[in-house]
N, C-alpha and C positions, 0 to 999 in steps of 0.2 A: 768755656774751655772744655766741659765734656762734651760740648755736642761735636767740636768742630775736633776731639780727637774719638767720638765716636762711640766712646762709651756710652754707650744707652743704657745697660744696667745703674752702673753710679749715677747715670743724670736721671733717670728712674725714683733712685733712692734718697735722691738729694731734693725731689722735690716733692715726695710723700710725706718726707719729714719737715717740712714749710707749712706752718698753720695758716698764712695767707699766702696764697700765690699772687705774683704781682703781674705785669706786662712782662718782662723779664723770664720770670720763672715759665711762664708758660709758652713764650716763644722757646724758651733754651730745649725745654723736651716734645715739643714737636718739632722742632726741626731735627731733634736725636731725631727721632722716626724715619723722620722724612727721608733723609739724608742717607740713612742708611736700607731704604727701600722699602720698612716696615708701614708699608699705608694704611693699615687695618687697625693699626696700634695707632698709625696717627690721625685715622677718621677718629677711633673714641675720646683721644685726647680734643678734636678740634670739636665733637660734637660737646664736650662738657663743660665746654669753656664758657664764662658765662657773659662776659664780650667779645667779640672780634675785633681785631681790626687790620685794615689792610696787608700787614705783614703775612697774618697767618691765613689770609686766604693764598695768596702769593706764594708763600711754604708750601701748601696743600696743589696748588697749579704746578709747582717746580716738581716736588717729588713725584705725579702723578705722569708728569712728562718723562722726568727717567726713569721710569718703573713702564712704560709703553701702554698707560693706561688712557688714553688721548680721550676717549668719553669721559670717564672720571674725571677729570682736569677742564672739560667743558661746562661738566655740570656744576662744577665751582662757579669756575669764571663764569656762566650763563648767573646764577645765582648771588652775585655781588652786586649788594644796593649802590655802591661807586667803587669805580675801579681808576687806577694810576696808571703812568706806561709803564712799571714793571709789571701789571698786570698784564696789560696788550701784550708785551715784550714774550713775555713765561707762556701767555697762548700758542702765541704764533711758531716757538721755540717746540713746544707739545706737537705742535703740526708739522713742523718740518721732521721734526725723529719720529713721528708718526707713520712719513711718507705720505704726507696728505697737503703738495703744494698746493695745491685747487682751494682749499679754505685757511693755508696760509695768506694764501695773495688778496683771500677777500677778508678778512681781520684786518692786514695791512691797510688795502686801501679804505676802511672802516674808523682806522685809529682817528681821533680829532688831534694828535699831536704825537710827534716821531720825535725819537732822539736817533744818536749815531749808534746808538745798542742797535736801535730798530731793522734800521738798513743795513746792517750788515750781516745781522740774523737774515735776511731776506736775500744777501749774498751768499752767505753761506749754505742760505736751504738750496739755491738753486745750483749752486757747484756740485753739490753733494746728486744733484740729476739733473746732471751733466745740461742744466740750461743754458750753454754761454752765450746765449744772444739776447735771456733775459737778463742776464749777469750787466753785459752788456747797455742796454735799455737802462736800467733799473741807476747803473751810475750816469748816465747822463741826465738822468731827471731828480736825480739829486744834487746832482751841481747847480739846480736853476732853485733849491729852495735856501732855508735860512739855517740847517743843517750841511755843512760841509764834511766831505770824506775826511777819515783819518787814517793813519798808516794799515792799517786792516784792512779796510775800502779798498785801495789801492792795491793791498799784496791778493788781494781776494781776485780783482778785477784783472791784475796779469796774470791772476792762472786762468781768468778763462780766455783770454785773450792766446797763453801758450797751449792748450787746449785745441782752441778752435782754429789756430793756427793766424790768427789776424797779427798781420806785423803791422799794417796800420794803423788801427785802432792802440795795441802795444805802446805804440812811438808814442801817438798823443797821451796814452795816459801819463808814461812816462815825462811828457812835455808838461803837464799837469802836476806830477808830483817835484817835481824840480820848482817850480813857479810856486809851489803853497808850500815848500820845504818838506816834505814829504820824502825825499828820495836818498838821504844820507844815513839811513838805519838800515842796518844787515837784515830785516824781515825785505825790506823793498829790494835793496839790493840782491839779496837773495832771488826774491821773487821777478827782477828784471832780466838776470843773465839767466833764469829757466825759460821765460818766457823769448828773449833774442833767440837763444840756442833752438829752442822748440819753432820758433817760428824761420828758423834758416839764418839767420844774422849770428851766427858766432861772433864775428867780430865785433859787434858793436858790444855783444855781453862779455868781450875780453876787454874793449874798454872801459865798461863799468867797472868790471874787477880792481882792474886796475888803477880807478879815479878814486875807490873807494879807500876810506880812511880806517874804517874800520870793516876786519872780517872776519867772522867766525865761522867755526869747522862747514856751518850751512853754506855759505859764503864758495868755499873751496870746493866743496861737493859738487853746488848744483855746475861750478865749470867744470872740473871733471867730469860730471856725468855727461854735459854741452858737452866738451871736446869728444867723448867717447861717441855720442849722438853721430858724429859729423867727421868720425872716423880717422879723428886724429890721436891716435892711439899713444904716437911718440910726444905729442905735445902737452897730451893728460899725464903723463911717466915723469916729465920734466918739472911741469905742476906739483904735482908730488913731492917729487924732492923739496922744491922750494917752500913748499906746506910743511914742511918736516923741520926745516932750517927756518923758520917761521915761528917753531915751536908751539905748530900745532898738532895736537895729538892727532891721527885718524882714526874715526871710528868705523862699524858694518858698514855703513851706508857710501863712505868712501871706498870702498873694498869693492861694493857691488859696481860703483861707477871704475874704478880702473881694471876690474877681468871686464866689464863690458867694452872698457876702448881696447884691451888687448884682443874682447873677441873680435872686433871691428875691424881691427887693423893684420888678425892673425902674426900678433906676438905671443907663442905658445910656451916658449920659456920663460918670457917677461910675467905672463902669465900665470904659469904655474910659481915661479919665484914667490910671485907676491903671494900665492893665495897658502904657500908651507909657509910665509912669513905673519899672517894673519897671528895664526897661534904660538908657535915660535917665537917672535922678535914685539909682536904687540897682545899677547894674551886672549886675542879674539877670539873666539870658538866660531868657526861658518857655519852658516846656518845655510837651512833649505836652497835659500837666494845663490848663495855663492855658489855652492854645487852646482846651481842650473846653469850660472856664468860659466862658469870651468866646463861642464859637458856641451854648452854652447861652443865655448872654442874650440874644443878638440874636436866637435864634429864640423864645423867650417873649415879645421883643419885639416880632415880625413882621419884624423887620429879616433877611429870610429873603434876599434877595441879597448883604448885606451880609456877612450868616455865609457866605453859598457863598465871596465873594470874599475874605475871608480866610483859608479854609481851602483855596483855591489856593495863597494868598502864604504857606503854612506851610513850615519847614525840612525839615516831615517830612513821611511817608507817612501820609494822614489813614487811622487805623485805621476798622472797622465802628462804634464805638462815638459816635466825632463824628460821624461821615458820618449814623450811626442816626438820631442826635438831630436835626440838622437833618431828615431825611427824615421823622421823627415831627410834627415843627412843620408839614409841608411837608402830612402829613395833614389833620391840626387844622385850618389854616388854607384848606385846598383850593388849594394854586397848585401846580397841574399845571406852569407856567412851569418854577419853581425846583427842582419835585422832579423832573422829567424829567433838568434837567443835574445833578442829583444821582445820577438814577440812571445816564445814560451816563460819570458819573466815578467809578462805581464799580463798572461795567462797561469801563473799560477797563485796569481794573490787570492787567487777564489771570488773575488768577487766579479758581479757582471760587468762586461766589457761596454765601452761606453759608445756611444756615435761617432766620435772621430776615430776610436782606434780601431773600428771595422774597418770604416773607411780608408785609413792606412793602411790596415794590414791588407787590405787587395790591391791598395795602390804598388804596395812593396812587391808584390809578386809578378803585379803587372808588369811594373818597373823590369825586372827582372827575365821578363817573356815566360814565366810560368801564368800561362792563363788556366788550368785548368785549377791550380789553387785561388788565385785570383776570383774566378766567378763561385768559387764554394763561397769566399768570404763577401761576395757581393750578394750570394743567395741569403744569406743569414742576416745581412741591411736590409732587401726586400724584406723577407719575411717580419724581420722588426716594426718596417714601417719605415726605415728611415730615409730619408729625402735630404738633398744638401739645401743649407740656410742660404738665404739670400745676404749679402752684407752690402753695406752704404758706405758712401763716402761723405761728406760734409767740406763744401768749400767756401769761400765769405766772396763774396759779390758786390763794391756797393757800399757795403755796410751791410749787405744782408746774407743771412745763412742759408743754403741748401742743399739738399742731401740726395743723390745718386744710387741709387741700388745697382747693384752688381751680383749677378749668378744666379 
């Protein structure tokens, strides 16, 4: 009870005062430590201890993983006279939040015996960088052993599948989780209408919605966000209502997917409606996110003053990213007006200006047929160094991934 509400003093003091410590007692206050990050406190506990056993080297591999001590947590696990697959399991977990796929994957294929913890740590580490073609691989050769996926496998596997953009692969998993009962829980179902939507199949992820028996606010969101994707603005609005009469609450995340279908579809009053009703009519406060939505539509809408003057009135410090977007609109449309005090507001945060906002700010002028500003702010990129990135594309072939550079 104290470890798992964290008190580390009381479980501290509760076990100084124990003339014999038992198995019990000495798991209870290493794992205080552990758990709450203090590794130094839980090496002296584990070095005093005068057996070990499995658990508390396990303890000692877990808290060394969330604490980003990935050697420390080696030299454990190297240093265990036998180890279990929690043991395997808490390594290979160390490596992934390490960032260290390369001796996750050789632990893995190391282990003499995988549970479905195993494999899905090993989805999860590769989502996490962005491998979807290992993601990929990795569940088709666990379907041929004596460990089968379970719904985490599955919702794991359609994101990278909505990722990497594969509708085929999708279909079949999906043909997979139907076939092993897999596909009637809102994590799958969630993770099937992100994946159609993502993958260009709206309609087949409004059929799932709609087959499905059970749906939570996840559920409603990830179509919303799909219809917003696919620029069905009117049909995400519609959603809504019926989410509402559903008597489902919506939460942020709802909010961010219906200003994204109005910015898609440029419903600027639908729009705006919703995002005074956030706090107003549901208690929300918007955050960061929502503002970028709201100055995304009114700059697709030309309403480029309008976006400046509410990302004055914002609680926060507009990051590069909102400020971008208007100043991209501010291009397209050529109003030197708007992008001028865009640019001295983002020249007066004092801090140094970044590579892309050079690069706009000359684009803006250019835009504009002011080249003689234009090349000042192209001289100050030279002089930086700065060179434009190359970017890629990734498309599925086959079954197989590859990746296109561009610029």
């Amino acid at each position: 009870m104290y470890s798992s509400q964290r008190c580390v003093a009381d479980a501290c003091k509760v076990s100084e005062k124990m003339p014999v410590k038992d198995v019990v007692a000495w798991n209870s206050i290493l794992d205080a430590y552990a758990s709450t990050g203090k590794m130094d406190d839980a090496l002296k506990v584990f070095n005093s201890m005068p057996l070990k056993d499995l658990s508390f080297f396990n303890i000692m591999i877990s808290g060394y993983s969330s604490t980003g001590k990935t050697l420390s947590a080696r030299s454990i696990f190297d240093n265990m006279a036998k180890k279990d697959i929690v043991s395997w399991n808490s390594m290979i977990l160390a490596f992934i939040q390490g960032e260290d796929m390369e001796r996750a994957c050789d632990l893995f294929r190391e282990m003499p015996a995988k549970n479905v913890i195993t494999w899905n740590t090993m989805v999860k580490g590769f989502l996490q960088n962005q491998l979807y073609g290992e993601v990929l691989d990795l569940f088709d050769e666990m379907k041929n052993t004596n460990c089968l996926p379970d719904y985490l496998t599955v919702t794991g596997v359609l994101s990278a599948c909505a990722h990497s953009g594969s509708l085929k692969k999708g279909t079949e998993v999906h043909i997979y989780a139907i076939d092993n009962g897999l596909a009637s829980g809102p994590h799958v179902t969630t993770a099937l209408i992100d994946m159609y939507a993502k993958c260009g199949s709206i309609q087949q992820g409004l059929q799932v919605f709609y087959k499905s028996q059970v749906k939570d606010i996840y559920c409603w969101n990830a179509l919303i966000s799909g219809l917003a994707l696919h620029g069905h603005g009117y049909a995400a609005l519609n959603l809504f209502d019926k989410m509402r009469n559903n008597h489902t609450r919506p939460d942020d995340i709802a909010f961010i997917g219906l200003l994204s279908a109005c910015s898609h579809s440029g419903l600027v009053q639908e729009g705006s409606h919703l995002f005074n009703s956030m706090q107003n009519e549901f208690g929300i406060s918007p955050k960061i996110e929502h503002y970028g939505c709201m100055v995304d539509l009114l700059s697709r809408a030309r309403h480029l003053d309008w976006a400046l003057q509410l990302i004055k009135a914002m609680p926060f410090k507009p990051g590069e990213t909102i400020l971008g977007a208007l100043l991209s609109a501010c291009i397209v449309h050529q109003d030197l007006d708007v992008g001028e005090r865009v640019v001295k507001l983002v020249s007066s945060r004092g801090n140094c200006l970044s590579d892309g906002e050079l690069m706009m700010f000359s684009n803006l002028y250019a835009s504009c047929g002011q080249w003689e500003e234009a090349n000042k702010w192209r001289g100050m990129m030279n002089d930086a160094g700065i060179v434009k990135t190359a970017g890629f594309s990734v498309v599925v072939v086959n079954g197989k991934f590859h990746k296109f550079l561009a610029g």
